[in-house]
N, CA, C and O atoms as a Maestro MAE file, in Angstrom:
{
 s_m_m2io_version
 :::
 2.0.0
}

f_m_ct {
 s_m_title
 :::
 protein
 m_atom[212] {
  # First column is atom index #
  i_m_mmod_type
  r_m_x_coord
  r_m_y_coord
  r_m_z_coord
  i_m_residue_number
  s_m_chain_name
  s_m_pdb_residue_name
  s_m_pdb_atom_name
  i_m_atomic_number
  :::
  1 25 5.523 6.886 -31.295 1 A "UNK " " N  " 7
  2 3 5.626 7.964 -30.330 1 A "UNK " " CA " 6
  3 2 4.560 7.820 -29.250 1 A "UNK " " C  " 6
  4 15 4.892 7.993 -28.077 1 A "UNK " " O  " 8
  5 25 3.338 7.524 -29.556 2 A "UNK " " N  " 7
  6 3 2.753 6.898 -28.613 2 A "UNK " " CA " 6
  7 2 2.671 6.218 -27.914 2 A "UNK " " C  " 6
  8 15 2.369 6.300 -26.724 2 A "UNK " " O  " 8
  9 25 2.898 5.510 -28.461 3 A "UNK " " N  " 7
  10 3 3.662 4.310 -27.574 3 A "UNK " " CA " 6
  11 2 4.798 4.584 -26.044 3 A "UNK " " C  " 6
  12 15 4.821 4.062 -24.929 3 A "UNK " " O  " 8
  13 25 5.544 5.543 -26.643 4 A "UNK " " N  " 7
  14 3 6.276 5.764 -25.820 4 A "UNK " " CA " 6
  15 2 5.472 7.116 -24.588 4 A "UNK " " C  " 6
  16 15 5.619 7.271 -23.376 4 A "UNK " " O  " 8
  17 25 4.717 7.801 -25.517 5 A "UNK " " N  " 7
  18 3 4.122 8.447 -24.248 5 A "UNK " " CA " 6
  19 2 2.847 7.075 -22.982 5 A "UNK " " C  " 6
  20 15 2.845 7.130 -21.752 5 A "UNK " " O  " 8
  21 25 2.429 6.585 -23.393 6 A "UNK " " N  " 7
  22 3 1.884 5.383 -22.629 6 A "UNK " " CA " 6
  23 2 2.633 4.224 -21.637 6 A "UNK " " C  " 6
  24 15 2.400 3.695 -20.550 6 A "UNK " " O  " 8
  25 25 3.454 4.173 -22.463 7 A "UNK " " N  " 7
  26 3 4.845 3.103 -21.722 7 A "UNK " " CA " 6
  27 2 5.457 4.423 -20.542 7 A "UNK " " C  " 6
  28 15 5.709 3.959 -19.430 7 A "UNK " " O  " 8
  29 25 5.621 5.453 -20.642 8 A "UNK " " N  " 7
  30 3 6.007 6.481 -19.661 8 A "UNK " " CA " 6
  31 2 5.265 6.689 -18.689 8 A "UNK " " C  " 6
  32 15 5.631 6.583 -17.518 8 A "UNK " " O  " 8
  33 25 4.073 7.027 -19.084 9 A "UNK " " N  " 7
  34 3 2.670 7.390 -18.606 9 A "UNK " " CA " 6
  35 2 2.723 5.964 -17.251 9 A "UNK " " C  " 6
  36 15 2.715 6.133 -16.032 9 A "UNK " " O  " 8
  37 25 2.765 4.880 -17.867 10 A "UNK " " N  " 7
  38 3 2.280 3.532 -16.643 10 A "UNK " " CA " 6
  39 2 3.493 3.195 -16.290 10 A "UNK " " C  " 6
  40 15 3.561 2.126 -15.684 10 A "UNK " " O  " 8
  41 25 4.652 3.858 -16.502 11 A "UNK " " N  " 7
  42 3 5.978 3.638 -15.494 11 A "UNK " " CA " 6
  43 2 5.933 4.342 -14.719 11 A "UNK " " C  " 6
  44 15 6.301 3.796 -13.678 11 A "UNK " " O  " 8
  45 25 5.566 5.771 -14.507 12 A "UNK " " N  " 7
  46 3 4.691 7.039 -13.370 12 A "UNK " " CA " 6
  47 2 4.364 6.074 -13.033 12 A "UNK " " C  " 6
  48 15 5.086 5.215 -12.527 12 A "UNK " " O  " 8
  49 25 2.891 5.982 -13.293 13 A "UNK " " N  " 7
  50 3 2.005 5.165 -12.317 13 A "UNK " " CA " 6
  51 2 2.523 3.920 -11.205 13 A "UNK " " C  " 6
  52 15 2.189 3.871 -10.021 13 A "UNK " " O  " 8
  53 25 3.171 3.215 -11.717 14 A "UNK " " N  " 7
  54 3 4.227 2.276 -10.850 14 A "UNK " " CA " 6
  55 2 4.913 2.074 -10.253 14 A "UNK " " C  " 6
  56 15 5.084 1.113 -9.503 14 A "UNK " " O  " 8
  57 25 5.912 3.626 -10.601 15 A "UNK " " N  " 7
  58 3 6.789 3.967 -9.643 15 A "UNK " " CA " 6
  59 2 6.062 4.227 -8.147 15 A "UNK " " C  " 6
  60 15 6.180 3.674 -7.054 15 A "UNK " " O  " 8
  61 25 5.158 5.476 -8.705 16 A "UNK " " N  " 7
  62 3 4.382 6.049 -7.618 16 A "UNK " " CA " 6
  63 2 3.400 4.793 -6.630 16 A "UNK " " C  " 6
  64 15 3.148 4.912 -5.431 16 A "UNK " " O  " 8
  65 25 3.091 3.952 -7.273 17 A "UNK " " N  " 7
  66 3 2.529 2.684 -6.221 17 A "UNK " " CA " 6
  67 2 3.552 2.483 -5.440 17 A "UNK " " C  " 6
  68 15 3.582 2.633 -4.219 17 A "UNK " " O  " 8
  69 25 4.400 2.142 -6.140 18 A "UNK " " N  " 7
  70 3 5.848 1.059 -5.132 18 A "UNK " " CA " 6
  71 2 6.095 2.079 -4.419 18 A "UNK " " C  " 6
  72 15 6.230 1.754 -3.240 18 A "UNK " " O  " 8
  73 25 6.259 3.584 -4.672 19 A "UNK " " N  " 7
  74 3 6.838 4.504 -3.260 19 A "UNK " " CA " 6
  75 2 5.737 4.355 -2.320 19 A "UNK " " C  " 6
  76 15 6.045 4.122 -1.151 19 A "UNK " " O  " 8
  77 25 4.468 4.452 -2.639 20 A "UNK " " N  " 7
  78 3 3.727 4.453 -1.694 20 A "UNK " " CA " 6
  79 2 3.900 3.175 -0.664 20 A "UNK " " C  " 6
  80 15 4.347 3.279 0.478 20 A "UNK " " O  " 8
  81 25 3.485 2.021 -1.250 21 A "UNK " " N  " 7
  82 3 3.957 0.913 -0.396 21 A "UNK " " CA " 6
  83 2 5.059 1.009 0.371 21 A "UNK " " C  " 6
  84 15 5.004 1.210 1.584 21 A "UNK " " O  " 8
  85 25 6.301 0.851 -0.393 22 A "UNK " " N  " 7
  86 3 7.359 1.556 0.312 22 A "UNK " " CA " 6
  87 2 7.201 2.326 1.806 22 A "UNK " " C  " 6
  88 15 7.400 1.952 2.962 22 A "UNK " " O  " 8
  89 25 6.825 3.369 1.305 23 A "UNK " " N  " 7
  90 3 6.180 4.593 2.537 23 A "UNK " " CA " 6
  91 2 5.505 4.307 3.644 23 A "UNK " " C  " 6
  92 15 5.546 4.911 4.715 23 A "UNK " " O  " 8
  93 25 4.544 2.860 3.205 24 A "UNK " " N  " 7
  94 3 3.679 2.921 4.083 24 A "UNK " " CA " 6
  95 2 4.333 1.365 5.297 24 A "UNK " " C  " 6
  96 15 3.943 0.883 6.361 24 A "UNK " " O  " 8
  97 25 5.645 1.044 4.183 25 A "UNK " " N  " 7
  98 3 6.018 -0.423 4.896 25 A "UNK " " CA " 6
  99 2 7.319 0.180 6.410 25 A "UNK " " C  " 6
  100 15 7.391 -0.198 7.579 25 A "UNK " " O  " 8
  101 25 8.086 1.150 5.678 26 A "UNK " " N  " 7
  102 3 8.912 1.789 6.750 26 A "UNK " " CA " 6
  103 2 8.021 2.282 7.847 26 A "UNK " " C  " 6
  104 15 8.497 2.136 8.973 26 A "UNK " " O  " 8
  105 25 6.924 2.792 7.781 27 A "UNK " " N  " 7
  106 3 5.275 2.905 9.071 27 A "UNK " " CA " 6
  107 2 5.553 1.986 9.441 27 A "UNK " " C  " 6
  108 15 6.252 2.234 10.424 27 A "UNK " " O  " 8
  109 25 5.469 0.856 9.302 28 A "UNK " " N  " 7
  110 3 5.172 -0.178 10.351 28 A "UNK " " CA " 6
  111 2 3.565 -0.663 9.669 28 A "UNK " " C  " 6
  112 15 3.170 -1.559 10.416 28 A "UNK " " O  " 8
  113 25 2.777 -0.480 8.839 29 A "UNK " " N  " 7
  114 3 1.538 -0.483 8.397 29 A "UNK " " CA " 6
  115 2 1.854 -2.068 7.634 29 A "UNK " " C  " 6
  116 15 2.832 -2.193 6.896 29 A "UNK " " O  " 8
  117 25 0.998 -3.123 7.885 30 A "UNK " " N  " 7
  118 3 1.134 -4.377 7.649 30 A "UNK " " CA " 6
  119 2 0.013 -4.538 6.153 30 A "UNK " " C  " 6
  120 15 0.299 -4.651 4.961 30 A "UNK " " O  " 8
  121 25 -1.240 -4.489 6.823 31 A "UNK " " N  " 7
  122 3 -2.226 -3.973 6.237 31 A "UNK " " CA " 6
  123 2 -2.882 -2.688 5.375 31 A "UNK " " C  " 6
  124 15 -3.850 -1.950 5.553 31 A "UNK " " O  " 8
  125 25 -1.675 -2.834 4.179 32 A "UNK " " N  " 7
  126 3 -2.281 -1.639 3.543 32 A "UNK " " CA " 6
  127 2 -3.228 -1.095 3.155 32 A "UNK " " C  " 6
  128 15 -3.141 0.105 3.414 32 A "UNK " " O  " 8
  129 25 -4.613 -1.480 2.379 33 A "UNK " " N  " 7
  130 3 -5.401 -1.389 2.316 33 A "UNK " " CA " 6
  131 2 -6.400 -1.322 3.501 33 A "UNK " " C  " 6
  132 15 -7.193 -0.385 3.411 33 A "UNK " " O  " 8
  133 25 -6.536 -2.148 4.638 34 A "UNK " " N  " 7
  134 3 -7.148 -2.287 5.517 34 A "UNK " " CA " 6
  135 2 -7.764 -0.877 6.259 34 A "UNK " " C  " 6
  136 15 -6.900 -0.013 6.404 34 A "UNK " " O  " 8
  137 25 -8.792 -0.600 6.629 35 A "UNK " " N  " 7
  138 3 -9.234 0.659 7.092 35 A "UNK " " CA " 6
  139 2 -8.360 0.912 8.816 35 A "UNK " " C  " 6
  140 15 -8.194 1.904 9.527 35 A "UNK " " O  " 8
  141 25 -8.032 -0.334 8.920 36 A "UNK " " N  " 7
  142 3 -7.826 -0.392 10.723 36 A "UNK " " CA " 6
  143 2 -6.336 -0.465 9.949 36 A "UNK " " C  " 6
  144 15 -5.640 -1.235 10.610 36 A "UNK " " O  " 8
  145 25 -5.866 -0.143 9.224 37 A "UNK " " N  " 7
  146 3 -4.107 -0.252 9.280 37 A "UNK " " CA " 6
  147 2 -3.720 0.049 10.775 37 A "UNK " " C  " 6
  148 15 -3.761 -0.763 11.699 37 A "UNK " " O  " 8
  149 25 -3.271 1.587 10.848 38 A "UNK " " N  " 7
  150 3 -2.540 1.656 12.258 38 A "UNK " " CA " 6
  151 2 -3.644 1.085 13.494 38 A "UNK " " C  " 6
  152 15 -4.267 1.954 14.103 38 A "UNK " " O  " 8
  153 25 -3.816 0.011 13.761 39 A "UNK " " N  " 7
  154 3 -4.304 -0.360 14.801 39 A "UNK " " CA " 6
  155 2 -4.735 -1.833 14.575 39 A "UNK " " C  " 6
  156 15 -5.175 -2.397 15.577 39 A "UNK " " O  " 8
  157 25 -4.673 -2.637 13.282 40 A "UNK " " N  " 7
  158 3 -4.309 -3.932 13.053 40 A "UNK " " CA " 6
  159 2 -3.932 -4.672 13.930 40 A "UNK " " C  " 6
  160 15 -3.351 -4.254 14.932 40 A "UNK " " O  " 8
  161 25 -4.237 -6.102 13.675 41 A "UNK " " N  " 7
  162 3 -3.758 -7.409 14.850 41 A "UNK " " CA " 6
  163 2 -2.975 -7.314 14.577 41 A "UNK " " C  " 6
  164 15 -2.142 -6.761 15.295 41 A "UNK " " O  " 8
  165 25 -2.569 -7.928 12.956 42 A "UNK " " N  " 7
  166 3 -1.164 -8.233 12.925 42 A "UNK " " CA " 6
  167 2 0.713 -6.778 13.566 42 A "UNK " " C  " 6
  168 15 1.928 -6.868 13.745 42 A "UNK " " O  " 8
  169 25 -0.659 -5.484 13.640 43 A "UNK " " N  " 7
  170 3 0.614 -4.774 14.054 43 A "UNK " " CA " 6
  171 2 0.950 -4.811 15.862 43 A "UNK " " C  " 6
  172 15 2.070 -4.812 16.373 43 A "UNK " " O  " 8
  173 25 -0.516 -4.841 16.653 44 A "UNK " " N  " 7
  174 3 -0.837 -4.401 17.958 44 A "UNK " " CA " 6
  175 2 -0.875 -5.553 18.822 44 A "UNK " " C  " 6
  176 15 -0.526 -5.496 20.001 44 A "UNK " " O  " 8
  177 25 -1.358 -6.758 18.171 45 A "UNK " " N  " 7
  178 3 -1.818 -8.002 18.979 45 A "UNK " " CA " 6
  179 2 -3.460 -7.743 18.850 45 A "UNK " " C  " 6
  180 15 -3.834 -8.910 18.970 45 A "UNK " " O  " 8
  181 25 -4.401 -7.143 18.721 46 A "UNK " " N  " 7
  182 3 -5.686 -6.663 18.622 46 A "UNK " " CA " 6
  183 2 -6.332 -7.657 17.525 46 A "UNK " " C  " 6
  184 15 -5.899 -8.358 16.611 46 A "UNK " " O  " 8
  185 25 -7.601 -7.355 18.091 47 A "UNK " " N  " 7
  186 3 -8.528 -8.418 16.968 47 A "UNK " " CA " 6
  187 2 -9.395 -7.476 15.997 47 A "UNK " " C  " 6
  188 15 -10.280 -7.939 15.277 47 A "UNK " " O  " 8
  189 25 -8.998 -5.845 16.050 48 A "UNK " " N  " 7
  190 3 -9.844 -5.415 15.266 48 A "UNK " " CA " 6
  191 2 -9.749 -5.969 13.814 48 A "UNK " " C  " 6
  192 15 -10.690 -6.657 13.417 48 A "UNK " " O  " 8
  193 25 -8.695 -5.728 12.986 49 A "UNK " " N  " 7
  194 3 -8.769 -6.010 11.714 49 A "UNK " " CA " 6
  195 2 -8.890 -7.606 11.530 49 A "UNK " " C  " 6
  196 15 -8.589 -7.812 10.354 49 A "UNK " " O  " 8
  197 25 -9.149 -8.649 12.067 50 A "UNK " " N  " 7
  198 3 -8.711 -10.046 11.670 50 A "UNK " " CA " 6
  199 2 -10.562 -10.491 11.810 50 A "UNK " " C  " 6
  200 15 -11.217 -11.364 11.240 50 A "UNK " " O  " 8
  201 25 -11.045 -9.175 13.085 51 A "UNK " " N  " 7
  202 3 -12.250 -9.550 13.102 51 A "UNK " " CA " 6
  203 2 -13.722 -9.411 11.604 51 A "UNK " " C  " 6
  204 15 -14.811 -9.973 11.491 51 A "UNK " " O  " 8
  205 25 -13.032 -8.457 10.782 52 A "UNK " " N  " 7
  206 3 -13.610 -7.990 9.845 52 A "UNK " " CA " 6
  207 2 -13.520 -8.667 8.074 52 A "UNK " " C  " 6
  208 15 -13.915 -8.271 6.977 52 A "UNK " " O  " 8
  209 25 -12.560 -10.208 8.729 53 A "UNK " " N  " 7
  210 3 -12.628 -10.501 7.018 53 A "UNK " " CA " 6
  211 2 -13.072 -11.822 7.301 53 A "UNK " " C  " 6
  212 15 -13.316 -12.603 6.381 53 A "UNK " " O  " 8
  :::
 }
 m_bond[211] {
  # First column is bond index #
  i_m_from
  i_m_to
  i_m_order
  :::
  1 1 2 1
  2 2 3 1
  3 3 4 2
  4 3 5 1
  5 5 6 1
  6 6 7 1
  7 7 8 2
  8 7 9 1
  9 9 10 1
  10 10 11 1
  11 11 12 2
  12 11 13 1
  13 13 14 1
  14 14 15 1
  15 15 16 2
  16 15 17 1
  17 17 18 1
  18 18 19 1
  19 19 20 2
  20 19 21 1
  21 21 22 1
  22 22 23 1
  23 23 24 2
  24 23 25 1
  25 25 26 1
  26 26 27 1
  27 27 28 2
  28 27 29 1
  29 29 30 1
  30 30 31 1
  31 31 32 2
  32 31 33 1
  33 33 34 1
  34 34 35 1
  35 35 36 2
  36 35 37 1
  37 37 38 1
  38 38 39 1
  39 39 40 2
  40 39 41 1
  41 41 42 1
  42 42 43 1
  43 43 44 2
  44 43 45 1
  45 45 46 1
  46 46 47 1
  47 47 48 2
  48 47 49 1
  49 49 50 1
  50 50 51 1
  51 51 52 2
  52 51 53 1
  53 53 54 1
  54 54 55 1
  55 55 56 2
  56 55 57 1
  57 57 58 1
  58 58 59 1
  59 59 60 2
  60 59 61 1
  61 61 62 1
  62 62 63 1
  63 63 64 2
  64 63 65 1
  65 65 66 1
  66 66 67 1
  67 67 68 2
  68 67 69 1
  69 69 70 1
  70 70 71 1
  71 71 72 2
  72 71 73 1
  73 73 74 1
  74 74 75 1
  75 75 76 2
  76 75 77 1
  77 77 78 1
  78 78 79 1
  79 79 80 2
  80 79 81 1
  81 81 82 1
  82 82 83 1
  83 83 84 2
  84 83 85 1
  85 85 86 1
  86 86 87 1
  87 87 88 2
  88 87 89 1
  89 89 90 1
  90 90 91 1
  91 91 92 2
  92 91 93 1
  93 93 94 1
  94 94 95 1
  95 95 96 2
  96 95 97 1
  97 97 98 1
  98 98 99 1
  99 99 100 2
  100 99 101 1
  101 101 102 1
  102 102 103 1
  103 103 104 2
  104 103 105 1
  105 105 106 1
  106 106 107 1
  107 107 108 2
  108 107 109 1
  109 109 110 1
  110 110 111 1
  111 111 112 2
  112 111 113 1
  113 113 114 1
  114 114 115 1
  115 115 116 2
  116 115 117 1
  117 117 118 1
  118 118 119 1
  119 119 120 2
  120 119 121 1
  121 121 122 1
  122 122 123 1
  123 123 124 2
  124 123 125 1
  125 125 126 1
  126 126 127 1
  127 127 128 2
  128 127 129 1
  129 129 130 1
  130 130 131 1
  131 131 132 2
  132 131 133 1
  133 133 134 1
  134 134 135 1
  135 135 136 2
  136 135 137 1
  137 137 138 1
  138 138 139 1
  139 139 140 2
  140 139 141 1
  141 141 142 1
  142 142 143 1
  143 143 144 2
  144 143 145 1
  145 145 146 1
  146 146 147 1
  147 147 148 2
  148 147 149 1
  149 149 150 1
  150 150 151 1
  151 151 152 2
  152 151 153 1
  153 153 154 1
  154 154 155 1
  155 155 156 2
  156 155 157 1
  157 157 158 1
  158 158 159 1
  159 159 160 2
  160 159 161 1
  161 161 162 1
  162 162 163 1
  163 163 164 2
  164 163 165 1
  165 165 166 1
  166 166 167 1
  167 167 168 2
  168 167 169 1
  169 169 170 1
  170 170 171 1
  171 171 172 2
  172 171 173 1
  173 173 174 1
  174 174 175 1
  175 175 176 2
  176 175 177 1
  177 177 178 1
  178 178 179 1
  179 179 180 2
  180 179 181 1
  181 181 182 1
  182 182 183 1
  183 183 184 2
  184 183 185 1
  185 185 186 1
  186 186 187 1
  187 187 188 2
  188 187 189 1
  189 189 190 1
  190 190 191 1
  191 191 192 2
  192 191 193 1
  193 193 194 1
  194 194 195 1
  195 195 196 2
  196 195 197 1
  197 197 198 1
  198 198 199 1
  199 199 200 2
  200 199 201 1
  201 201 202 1
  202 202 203 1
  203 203 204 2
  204 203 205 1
  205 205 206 1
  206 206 207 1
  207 207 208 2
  208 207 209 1
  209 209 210 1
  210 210 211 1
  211 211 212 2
  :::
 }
}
């Protein structure tokens, strides 16, 4: 039974990542993590985010 509450528990968790990504890929957001997402090279042509790694 535990088992199955844990195996539930980190299928939540997974789902809810992938919507987020999801969410954030229909944005237009390339760079998810990145602090400069909306304003990224790879989205704008800009050198902010490419300048920082």
């Amino acid at each position: 039974m535990a088992d199955l509450i844990i195996l539930a528990i980190l299928a939540l968790i997974l789902g809810i990542a992938i919507g987020y990504i999801i969410k954030e890929k229909k944005k237009g957001v390339k760079c998810i993590g990145c602090p400069f997402a909306e304003s990224c090279a790879k989205r704008n042509h800009s050198s902010k985010c490419s300048s920082n790694k």
